[in-house]
C-alpha positions as CSV (number, residue, x, y, z in Angstrom):
1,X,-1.0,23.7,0.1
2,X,-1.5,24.8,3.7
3,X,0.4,28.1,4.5
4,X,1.4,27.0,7.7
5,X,2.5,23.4,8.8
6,X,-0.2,22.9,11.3
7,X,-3.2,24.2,8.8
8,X,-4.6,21.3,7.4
9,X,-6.0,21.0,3.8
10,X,-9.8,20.4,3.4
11,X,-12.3,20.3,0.8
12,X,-15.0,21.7,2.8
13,X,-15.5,22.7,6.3
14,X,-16.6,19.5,7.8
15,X,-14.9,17.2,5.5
16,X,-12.0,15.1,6.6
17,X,-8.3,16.3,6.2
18,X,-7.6,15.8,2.4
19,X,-4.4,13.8,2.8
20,X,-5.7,11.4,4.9
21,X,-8.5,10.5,2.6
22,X,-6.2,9.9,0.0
23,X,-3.7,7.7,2.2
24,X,-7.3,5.9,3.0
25,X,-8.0,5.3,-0.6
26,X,-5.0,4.3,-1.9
27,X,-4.9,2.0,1.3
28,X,-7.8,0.2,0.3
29,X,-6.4,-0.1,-3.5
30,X,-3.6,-1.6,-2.4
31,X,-5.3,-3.7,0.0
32,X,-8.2,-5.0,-2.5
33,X,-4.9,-5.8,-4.7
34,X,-2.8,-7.7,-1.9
35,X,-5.5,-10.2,-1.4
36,X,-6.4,-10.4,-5.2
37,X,-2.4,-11.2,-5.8
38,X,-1.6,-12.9,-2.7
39,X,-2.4,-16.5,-4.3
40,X,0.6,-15.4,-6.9
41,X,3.4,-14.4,-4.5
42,X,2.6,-17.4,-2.4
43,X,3.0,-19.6,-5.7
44,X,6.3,-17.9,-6.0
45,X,8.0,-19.0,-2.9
46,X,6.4,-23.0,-3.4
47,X,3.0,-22.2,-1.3
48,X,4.8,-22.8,1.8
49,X,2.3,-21.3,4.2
50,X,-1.8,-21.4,3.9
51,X,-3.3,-19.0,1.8
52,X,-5.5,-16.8,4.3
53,X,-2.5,-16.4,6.6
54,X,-0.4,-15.1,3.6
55,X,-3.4,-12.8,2.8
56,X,-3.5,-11.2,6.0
57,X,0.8,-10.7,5.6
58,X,0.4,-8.7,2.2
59,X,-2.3,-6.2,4.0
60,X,0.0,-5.5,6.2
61,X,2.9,-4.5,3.7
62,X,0.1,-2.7,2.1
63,X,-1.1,-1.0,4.7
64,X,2.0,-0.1,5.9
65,X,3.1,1.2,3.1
66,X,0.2,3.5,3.0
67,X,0.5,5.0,6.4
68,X,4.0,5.7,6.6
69,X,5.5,5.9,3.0
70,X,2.8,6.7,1.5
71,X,1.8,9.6,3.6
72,X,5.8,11.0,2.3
73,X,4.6,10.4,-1.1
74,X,1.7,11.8,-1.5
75,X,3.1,15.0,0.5
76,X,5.5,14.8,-2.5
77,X,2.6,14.2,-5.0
78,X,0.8,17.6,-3.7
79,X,4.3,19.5,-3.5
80,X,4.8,18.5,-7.0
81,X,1.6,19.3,-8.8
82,X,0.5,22.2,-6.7
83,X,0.9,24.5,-10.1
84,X,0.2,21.9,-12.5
85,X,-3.4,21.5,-14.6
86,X,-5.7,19.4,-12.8
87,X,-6.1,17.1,-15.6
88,X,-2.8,16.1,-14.9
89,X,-3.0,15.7,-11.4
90,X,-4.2,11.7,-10.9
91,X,-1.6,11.0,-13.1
92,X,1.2,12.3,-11.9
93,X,0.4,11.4,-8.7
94,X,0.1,7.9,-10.3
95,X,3.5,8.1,-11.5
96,X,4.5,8.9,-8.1
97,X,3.0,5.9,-6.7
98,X,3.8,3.6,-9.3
99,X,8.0,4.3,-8.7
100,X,7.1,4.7,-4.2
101,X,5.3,0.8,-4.3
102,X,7.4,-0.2,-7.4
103,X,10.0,0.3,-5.5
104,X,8.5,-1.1,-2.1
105,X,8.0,-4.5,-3.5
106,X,11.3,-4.5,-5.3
107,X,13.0,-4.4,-1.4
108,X,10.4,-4.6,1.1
109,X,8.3,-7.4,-0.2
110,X,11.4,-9.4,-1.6
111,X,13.1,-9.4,1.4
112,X,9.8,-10.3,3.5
113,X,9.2,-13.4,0.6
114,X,12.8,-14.5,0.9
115,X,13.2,-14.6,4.5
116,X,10.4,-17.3,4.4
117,X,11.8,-19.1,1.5
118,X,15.1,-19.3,2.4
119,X,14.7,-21.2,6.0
120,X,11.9,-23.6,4.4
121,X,13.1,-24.4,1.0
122,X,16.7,-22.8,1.0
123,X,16.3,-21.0,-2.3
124,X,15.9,-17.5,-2.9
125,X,13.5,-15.3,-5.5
126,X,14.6,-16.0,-9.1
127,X,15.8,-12.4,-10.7
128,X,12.6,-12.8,-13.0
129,X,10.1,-13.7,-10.1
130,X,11.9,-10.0,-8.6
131,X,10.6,-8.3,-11.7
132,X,7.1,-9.7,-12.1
133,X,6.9,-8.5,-8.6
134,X,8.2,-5.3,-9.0
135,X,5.8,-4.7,-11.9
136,X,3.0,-6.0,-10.0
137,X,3.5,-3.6,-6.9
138,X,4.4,-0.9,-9.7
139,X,1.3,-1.4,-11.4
140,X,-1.1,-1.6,-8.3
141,X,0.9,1.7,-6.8
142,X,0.2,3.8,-10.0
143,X,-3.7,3.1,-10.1
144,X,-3.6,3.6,-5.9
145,X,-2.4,6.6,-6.0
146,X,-4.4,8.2,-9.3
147,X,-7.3,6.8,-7.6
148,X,-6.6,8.6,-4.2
149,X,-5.9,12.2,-5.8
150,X,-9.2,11.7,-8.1
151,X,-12.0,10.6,-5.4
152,X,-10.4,12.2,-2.6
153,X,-12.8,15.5,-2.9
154,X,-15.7,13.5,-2.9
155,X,-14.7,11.2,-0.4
156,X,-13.5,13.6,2.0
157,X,-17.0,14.3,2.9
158,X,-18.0,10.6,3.7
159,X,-17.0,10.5,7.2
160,X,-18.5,7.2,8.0
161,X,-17.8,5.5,5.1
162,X,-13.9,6.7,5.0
163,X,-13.3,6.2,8.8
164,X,-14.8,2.4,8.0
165,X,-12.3,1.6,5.2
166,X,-9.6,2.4,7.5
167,X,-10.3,0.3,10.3
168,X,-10.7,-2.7,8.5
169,X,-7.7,-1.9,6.9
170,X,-5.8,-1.6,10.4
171,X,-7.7,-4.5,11.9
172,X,-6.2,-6.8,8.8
173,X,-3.0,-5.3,9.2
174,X,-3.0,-6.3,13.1
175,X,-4.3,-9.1,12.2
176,X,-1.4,-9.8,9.6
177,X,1.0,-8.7,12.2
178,X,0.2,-10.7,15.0
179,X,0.5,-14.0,11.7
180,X,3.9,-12.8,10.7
181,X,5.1,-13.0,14.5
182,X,3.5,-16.9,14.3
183,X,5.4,-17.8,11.2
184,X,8.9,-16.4,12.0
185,X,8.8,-17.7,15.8
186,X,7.6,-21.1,14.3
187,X,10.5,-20.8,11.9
188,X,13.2,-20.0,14.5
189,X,12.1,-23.3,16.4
């Protein structure tokens, strides 16, 4: 850990800030796993909207979560294992993601899922539809996050390849943003 707030931890000289490669990695994780699972939250709110629109909605709860939770959380993560073995490193920074986007889907991505439903078909998520989310986002946060904390030495040195990951993770998110305004003004009409 830095010894001063504005020191910034690196793997080598020219390598990017660690920290950021890791909120880049477990961006794309959780964005490769939002589209792979966007077909199943749409099927739980009765396929109300297209597909690829959807898709474009669940990067952008991933995404966000990545850039301003996740950033907290993997602060936490590095606070947390800064003595610990490094064996045990991914994993507890696993855990840590597993509870942060367990816990995002639980309230974030419930609410966002509801608020569509309820206007369209006026029901609500079904308590067990609430937990096979939950799990899901648990599941997807847990290997996010070990992934970020064990590939983030190596891929802190890819410029290119890291700086590429995260604009086409922003340029979905923008992209699901600019859907999300579309569906709710459509709604309110």
């Amino acid at each position: 850990m830095a010894s001063r707030w504005t020191d910034v931890e690196r793997v080598d000289e020219g390598a990017l800030p660690t920290m950021l490669v890791q909120a880049v990695i477990a961006g794309t994780a959780l964005t490769i796993g939002a589209i792979a699972c966007s077909g199943f939250y749409l099927s739980m709110i009765g396929n109300v909207v297209a597909l690829l629109p959807w898709m474009t909605v669940m990067v952008l709860i991933a995404v966000a979560f990545s850039y301003v939770v996740g950033f907290a959380l993997l602060w936490c993560s590095e606070a947390l294992t800064m003595r610990m073995k490094d064996a045990f490193k991914p994993w507890t920074y696993g855990v840590v993601g597993l509870l942060g986007y367990g816990i995002w889907g639980m309230f974030v991505m419930s609410a966002m899922m509801n608020s569509l439903n309820q206007p369209l078909n006026g029901v609500v998520l079904a308590n067990g539809d609430v937990i096979a989310l939950t799990v899901n986002y648990a599941v997807f946060g847990f290997i996010a996050f070990l992934l970020a904390q064990a590939y983030a030495p190596k891929i802190a040195t890819k410029k290119g390849l890291t700086v590429g990951l995260m604009v086409v993770q922003i340029a979905l998110a923008i992209i699901g943003i600019i859907v999300l305004v579309m569906m709710f003004s459509a709604l309110s009409r």
